[in-house]
N, C-alpha and C positions, 0 to 999 in steps of 0.2 A: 368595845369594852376589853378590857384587859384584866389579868389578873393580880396586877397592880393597885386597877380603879374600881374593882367589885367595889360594891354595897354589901355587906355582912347581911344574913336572914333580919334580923333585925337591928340594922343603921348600925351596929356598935359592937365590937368583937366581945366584949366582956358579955353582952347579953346571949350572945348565941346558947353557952350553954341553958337558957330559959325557955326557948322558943319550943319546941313541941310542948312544955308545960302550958306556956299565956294561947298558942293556938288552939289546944285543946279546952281550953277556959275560956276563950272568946269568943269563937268562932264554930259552926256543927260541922266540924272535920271529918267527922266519919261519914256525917249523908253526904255532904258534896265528892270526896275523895273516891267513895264508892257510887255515885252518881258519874263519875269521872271516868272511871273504870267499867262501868256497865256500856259508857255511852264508845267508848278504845273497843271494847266489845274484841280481843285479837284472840285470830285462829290458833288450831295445831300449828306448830314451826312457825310462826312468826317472829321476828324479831321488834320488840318495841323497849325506843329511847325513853329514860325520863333526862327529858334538860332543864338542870337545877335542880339536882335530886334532893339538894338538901339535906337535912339527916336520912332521908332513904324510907318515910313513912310510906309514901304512896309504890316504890317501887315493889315495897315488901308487899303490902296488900293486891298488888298487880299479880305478882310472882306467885301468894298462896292460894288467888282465888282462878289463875290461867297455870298453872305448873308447868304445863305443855308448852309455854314460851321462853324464848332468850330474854332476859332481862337484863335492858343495858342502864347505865346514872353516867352523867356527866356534872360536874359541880368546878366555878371558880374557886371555891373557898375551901382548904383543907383542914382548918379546922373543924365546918361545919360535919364533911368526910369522915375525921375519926370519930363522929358522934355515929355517923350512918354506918364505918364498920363495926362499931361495936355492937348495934342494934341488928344488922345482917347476920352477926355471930348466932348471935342471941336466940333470932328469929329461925336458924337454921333453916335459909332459904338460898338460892342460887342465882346472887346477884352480881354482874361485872361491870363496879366502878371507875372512873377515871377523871384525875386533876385535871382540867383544859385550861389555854388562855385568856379563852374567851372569843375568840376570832374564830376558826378553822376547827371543826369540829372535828376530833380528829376518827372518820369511818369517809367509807367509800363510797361512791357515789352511790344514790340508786340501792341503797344495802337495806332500809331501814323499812319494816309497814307501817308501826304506828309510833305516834310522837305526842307522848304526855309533859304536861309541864302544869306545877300547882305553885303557884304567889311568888312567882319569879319574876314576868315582864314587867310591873309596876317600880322594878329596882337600875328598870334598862333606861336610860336616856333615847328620845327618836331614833337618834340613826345606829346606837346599839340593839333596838328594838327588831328595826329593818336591816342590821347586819344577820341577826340572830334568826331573824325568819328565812333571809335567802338560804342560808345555812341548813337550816332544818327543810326547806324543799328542795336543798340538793343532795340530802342524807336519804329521804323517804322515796320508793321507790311508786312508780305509775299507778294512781289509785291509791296510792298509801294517806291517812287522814292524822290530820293537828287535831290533839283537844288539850283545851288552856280552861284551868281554874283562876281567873285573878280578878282584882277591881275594873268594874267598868261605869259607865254612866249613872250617876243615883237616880233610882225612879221617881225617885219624889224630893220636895224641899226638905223633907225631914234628913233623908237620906244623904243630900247634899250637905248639909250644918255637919250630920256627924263625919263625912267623910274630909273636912278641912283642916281638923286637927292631926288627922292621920297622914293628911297631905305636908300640913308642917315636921312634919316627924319624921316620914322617909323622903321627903325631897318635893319642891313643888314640880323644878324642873322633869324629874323621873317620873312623876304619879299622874302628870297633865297630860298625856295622851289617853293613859284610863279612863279618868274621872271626865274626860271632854266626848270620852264616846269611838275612840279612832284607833284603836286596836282592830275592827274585821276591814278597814280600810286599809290599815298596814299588812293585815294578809292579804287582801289583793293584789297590794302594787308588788310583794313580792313574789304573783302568780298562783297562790291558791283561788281554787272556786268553790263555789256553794257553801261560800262561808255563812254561817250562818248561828246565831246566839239559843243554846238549848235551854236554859234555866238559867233563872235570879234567888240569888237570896240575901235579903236583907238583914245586915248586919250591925253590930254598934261600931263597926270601922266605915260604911258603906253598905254600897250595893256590891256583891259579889256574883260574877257572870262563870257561866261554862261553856266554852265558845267552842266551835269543827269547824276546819276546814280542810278541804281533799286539795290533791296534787293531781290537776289530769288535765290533759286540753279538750277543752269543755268550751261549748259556746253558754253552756249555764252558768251566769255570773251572778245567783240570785242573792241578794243580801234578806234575811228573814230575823225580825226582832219575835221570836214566841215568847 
């Protein structure tokens, strides 16, 4: 991915300015985001990424309910950016964002503990999916854990029907590793363990999943649907 070939939050740069509004009317943003952040759970001094910050909802919430953390955003899209600095203004929180390419993440090796990301990887193509995750286990440092809020497998046929409209509208190409189930496979192959899927909820777009995965060498390669 580049930030040429983003996908705008929602498909269409005219819509950006809408999307915390239709998210908040769609979707329980606040249980799962705060489900998100309970489950990041970061220390005193830690330093934790959101990639794809987006407007900057979830880093704010991270930041007011850990103060005692560095709070980093990385986002392709600058316009979605000036939505996110104006809301950090606002929030009067201490957040440091940055423009990326979308390749090269730009922090040092080994720098990072935790790595939050909310309905971003359903916008990545495969092998931007698997760019994005090497990236992210070479940002987070030994023992350091992934947690991803985004679509995964529908649990049921109900869930499948609504989740193919949603599939035409962002992409089938970009949404068929979600919706087939191969998101905690794509963290594997790019060396996370004990991936494993926390919570479901059922949505009118889908099934929405909240997936960990840690950074360590580990002979526990356990894959767990709870």
């Amino acid at each position: 991915m580049s930030n040429e070939t983003y996908i705008p939050a929602l498909r269409y740069n005219w819509l950006t300015a809408f999307y915390d509004w239709l998210i908040r009317l769609t979707l329980p943003e606040k249980e799962f985001k705060n489900e998100l952040a309970d489950q990041a759970c970061p220390q005193y001094g830690h330093r934790v990424l959101d990639f794809g910050m987006g407007t900057g909802t979830l880093s704010i919430l991270i930041k007011k309910r850990y103060p005692f953390v560095t709070m980093l955003g990385i986002d392709v899209d600058p316009k979605v950016l000036k939505i996110a600095k104006h809301k950090i203004a606002k929030s009067k929180v201490d957040v440091d964002f940055y423009t990326y390419g979308g390749k090269k993440i730009p922090l040092n090796d080994c720098s990072i503990d935790k790595v939050v990301s909310s309905l971003v990887f359903h916008h990545l193509l495969t092998h931007q999916k698997t760019d994005s995750l090497k990236e992210i286990y070479r940002v987070l440092k030994e023992n350091g854990t992934l947690h991803i809020a985004d679509w995964g497998k529908p649990s049921n046929f109900f869930m499948r029907l609504v989740a193919y409209p949603f599939q035409l509208f962002d992409g089938i190409k970009n949404t068929r590793d979600n919706i087939n189930g191969r998101l905690p496979e794509l963290m594997r192959e790019a060396g996370f363990k004990d991936v494993c899927i926390l919570k479901k909820y059922n949505t009118v777009f889908g099934t929405l999943q909240l997936f960990e995965a840690t950074k360590r060498e580990s002979p526990n390669t356990n894959f767990s649907l709870n």
